[in-house]
C-alpha positions as CSV (number, residue, x, y, z in Angstrom):
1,X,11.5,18.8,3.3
2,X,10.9,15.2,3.0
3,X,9.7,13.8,6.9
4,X,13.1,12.8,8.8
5,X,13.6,9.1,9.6
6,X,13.3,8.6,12.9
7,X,17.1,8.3,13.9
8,X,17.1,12.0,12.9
9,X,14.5,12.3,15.7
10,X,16.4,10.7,18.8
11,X,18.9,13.5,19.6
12,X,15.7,16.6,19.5
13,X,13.1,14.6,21.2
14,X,15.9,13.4,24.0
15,X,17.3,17.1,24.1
16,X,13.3,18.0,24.7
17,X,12.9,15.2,27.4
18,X,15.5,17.2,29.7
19,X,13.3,20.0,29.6
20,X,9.9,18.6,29.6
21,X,8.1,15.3,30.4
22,X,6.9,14.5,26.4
23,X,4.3,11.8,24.9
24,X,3.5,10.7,21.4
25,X,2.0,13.5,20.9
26,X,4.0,15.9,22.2
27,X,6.6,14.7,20.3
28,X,5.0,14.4,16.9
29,X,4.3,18.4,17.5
30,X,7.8,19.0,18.2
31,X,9.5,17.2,15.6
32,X,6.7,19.2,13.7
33,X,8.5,22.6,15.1
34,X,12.0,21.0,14.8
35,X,12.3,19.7,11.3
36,X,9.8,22.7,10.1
37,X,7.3,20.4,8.6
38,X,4.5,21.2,6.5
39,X,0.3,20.4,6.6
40,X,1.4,17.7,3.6
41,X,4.1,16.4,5.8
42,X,2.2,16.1,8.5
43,X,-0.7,14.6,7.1
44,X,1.2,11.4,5.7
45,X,0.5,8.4,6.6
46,X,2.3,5.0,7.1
47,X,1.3,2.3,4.2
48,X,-1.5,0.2,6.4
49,X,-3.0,3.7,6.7
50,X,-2.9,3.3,10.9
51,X,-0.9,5.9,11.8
52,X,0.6,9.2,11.0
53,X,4.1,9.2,9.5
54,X,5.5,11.5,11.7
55,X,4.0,10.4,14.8
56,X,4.6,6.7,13.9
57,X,8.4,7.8,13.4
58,X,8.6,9.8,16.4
59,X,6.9,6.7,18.5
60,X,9.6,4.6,17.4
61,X,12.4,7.1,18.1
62,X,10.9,7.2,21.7
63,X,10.8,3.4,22.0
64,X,14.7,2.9,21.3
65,X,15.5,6.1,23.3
66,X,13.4,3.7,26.0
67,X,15.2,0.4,25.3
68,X,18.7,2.4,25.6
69,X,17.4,3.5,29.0
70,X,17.8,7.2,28.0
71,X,14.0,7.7,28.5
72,X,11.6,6.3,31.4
73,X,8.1,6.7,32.2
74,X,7.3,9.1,34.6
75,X,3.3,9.0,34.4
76,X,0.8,6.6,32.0
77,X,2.3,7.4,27.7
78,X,4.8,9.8,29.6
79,X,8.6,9.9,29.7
80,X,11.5,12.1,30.6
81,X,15.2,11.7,30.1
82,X,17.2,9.6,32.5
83,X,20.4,10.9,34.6
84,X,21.6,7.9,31.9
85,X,19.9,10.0,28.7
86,X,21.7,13.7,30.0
87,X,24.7,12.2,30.1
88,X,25.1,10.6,27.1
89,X,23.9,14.4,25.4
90,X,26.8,15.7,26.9
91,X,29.1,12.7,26.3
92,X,27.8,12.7,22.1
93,X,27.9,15.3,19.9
94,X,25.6,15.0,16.2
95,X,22.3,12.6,15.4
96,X,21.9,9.5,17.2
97,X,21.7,6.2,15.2
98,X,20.6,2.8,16.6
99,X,24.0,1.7,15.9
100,X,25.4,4.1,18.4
101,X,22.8,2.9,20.9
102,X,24.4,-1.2,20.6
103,X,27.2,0.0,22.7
104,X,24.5,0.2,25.6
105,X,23.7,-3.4,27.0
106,X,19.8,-2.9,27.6
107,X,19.7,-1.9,24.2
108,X,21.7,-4.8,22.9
109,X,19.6,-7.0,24.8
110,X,16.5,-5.5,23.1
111,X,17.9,-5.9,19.6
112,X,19.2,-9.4,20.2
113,X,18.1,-11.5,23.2
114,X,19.2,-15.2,23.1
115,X,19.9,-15.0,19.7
116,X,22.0,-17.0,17.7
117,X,24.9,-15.5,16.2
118,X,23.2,-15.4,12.6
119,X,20.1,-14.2,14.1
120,X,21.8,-11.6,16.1
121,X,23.5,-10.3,13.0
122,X,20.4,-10.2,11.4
123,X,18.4,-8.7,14.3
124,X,21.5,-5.8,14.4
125,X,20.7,-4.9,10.4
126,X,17.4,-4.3,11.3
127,X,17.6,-2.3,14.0
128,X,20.2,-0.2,12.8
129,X,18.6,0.4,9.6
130,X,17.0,3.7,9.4
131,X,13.5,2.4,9.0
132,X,11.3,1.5,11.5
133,X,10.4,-2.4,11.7
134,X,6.9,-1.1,10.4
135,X,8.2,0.6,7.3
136,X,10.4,-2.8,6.7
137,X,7.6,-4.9,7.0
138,X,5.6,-2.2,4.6
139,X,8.7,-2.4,2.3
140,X,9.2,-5.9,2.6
141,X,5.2,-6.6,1.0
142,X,5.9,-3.9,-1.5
143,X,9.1,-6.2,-2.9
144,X,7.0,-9.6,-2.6
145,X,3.9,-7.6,-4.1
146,X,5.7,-6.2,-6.9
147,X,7.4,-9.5,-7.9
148,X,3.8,-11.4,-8.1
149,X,2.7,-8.1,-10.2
150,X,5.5,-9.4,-12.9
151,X,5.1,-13.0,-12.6
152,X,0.5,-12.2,-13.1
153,X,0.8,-10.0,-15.8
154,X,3.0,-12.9,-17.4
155,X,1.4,-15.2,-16.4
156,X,-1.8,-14.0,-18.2
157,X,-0.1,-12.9,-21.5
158,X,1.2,-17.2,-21.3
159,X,-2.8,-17.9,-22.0
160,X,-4.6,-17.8,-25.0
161,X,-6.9,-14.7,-25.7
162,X,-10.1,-17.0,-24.5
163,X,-8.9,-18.0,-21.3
164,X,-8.2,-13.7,-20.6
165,X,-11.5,-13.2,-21.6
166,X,-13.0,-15.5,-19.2
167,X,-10.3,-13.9,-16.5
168,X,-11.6,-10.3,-16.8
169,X,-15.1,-11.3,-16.6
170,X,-14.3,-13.6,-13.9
171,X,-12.6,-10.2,-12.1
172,X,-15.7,-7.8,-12.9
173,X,-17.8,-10.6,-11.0
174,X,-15.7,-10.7,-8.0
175,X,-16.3,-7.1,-7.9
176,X,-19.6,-7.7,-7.6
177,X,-21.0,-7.5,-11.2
178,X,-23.6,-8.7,-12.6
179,X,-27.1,-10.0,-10.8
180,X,-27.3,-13.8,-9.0
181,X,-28.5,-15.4,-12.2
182,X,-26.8,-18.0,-14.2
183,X,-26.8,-15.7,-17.0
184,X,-25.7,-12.6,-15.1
185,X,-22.2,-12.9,-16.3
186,X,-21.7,-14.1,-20.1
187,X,-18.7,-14.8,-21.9
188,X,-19.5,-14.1,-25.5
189,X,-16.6,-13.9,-27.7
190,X,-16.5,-15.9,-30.6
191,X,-16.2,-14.7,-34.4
192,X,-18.8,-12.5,-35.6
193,X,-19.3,-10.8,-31.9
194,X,-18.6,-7.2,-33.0
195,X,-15.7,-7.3,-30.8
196,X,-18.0,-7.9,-27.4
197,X,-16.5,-10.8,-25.2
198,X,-18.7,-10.7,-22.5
199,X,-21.7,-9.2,-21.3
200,X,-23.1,-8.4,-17.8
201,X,-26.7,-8.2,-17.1
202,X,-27.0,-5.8,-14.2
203,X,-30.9,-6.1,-13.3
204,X,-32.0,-10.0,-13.1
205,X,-34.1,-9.0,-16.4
206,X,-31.6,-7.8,-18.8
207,X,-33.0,-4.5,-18.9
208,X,-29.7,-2.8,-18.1
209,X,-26.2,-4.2,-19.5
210,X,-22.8,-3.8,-19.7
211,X,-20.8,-5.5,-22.6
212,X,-17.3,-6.0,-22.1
213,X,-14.5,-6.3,-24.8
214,X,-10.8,-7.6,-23.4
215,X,-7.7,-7.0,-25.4
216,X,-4.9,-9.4,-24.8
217,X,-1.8,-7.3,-26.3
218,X,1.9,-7.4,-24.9
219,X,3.2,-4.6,-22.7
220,X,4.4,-2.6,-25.4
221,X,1.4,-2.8,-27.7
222,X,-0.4,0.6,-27.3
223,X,-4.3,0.3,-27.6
224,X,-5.1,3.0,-30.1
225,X,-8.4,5.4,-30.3
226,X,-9.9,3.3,-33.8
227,X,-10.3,0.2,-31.0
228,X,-12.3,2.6,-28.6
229,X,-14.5,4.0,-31.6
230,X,-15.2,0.6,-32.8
231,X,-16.3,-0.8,-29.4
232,X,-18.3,2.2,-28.7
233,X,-19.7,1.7,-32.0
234,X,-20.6,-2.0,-31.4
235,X,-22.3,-0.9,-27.9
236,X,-24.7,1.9,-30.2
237,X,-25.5,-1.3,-32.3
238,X,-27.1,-3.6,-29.4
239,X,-28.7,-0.5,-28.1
240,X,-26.3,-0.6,-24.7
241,X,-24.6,2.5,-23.3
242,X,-22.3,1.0,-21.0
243,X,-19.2,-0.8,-21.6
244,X,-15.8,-1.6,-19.6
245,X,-12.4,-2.4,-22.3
246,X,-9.6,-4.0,-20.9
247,X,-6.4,-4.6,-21.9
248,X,-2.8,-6.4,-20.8
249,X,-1.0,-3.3,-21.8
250,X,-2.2,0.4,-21.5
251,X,-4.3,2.9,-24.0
252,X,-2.9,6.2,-26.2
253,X,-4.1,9.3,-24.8
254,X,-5.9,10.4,-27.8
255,X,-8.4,7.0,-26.5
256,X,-8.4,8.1,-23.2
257,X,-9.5,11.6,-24.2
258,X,-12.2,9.9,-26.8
259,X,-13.9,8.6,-23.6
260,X,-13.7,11.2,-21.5
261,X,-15.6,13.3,-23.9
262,X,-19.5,14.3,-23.1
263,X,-21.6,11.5,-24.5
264,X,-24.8,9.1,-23.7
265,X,-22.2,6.2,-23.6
266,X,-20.2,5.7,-20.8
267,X,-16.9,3.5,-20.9
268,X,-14.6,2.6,-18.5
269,X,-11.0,2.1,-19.3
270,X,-8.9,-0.6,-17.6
271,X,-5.1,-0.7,-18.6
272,X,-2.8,-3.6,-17.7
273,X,-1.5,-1.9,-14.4
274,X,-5.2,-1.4,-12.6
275,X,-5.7,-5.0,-14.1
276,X,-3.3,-6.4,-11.6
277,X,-4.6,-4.0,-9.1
278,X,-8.5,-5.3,-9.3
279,X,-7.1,-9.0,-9.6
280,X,-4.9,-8.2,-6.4
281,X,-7.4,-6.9,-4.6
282,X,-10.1,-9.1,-5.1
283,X,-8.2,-12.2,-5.4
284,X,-8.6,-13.5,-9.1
285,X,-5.4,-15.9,-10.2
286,X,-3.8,-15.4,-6.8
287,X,-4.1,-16.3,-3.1
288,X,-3.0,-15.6,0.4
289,X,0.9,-17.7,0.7
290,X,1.5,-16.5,4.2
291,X,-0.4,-14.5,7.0
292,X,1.5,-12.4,9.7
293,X,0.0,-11.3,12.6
294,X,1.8,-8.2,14.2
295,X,0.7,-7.4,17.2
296,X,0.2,-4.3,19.6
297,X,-0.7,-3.1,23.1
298,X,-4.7,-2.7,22.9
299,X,-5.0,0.8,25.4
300,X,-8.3,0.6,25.9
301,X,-7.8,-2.5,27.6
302,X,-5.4,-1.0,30.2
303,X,-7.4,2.2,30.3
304,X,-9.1,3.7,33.3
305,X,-13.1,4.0,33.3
């Protein structure tokens, strides 16, 4: 089964905190046992990659159980139920949601301290939505991501086919292409260039190379296999075995399986969709709009010796 949210985990791990004093951990084990999760399930992770899925959710469940004063700490990272948490058990039958939680006032007051009232309301959707504020942030950068995905991609198919050579070779240098020389990076293209825009010399000599051929096309425009051939053709006539093709839009399979075939020359496809990715990552035609800093308790700080 997919991993529960973590509302789904508030009424098992409070049920377990009448029995036993729980942590984190104990908790991430139970809700383990509970929900009947699997190795896969419990090896997912949350976007940033800093925490476990499960335990992440679980952590969260135990912080609202906390903020509803149905849990306390009863030791360092360990917590029980309150007299408060066994009666509301008894008095509440099914899950728990953080919605059912805002008719407790310490729980309100977590949610929406000093608010105003637009604020407030806004501070309630959050906290009553079934992801945790670290999955909504993680969502929220997906959505913003995913718009500036759209908005490149156009943005590069608004240039002339020049300027996208000059882009990918000024991508493949970010990445940390070519050698320090002025002539370590190329741009090339010009009639008569056997389809090679750029080329890359990876030894400060020239010795080794990589030539380069970038294919301006619109989404819809499928590379085909002649294109690979005739690259890989060009790079057998300047006696180089290495080349890199990129495109706007994406390649037929019978090119990708061309490639992928046993042979002295060795060429790396790079569709439109890895395009963004690389310029993403490294930073090419984009920059950083906003920085948040989200904060958390460093334990090793507060930790005994």
């Amino acid at each position: 089964m997919a991993v529960p949210t973590y509302d789904l985990m508030m009424r098992p791990l409070l049920e377990l905190a009448t029995q036993q004093d729980i942590t984190r951990r104990i908790a991430e084990q139970a809700m383990r046992t509970h929900f009947q999760l699997t190795d896969e399930d419990m090896a997912l992770r949350i976007p940033s990659g800093q925490d476990g899925l499960v335990r992440n959710r679980a952590g969260w469940a135990m912080t609202y159980l906390k903020k509803a004063g149905l849990l306390a700490k009863v030791a360092p990272k360990t917590y029980r139920a309150t007299d408060e948490g066994v009666a509301y058990l008894r008095a509440h039958t099914g899950d728990i949601s953080s919605r059912d939680l805002l008719t407790i006032e310490s729980f309100r007051q977590f949610v929406r301290p000093d608010s105003e009232e637009e604020e407030a309301s806004q501070a309630v959707d959050a906290a009553t939505s079934t992801r945790t504020p670290a999955e909504a942030i993680d969502a929220a950068v997906d959505t913003l991501n995913a718009d500036v995905r759209q908005r490149l991609l156009q943005s590069i198919l608004d240039q002339d086919p020049t300027f996208f050579e000059r882009l990918v070779l000024d991508v493949l240098s970010k990445m940390g292409y070519g050698d320090l020389s002025p002539d370590g990076v190329t741009h090339t293209g010009k009639s008569g260039d056997e389809g090679i825009d750029g080329r890359i010399n990876v030894d400060s000599l020239g010795l080794d190379q990589v030539l380069v051929q970038a294919k301006r096309f619109a989404p819809e425009q499928v590379v085909p296999r002649k294109d690979i051939q005739a690259f890989i053709g060009s790079l057998a006539g300047q006696g180089v075995t290495k080349g890199v093709f990129i495109t706007t839009s994406s390649f037929a399979s019978s090119a990708q399986e061309f490639v992928q075939r046993g042979s002295q020359t060795k060429v790396v496809l790079i569709d439109g969709h890895a395009l963004i990715d690389l310029m993403m990552r490294y930073k090419v035609g984009v920059r950083v709009e906003r920085t948040v800093e989200v904060l958390d308790i460093d334990q090793n700080y507060f930790s005994e010796e």
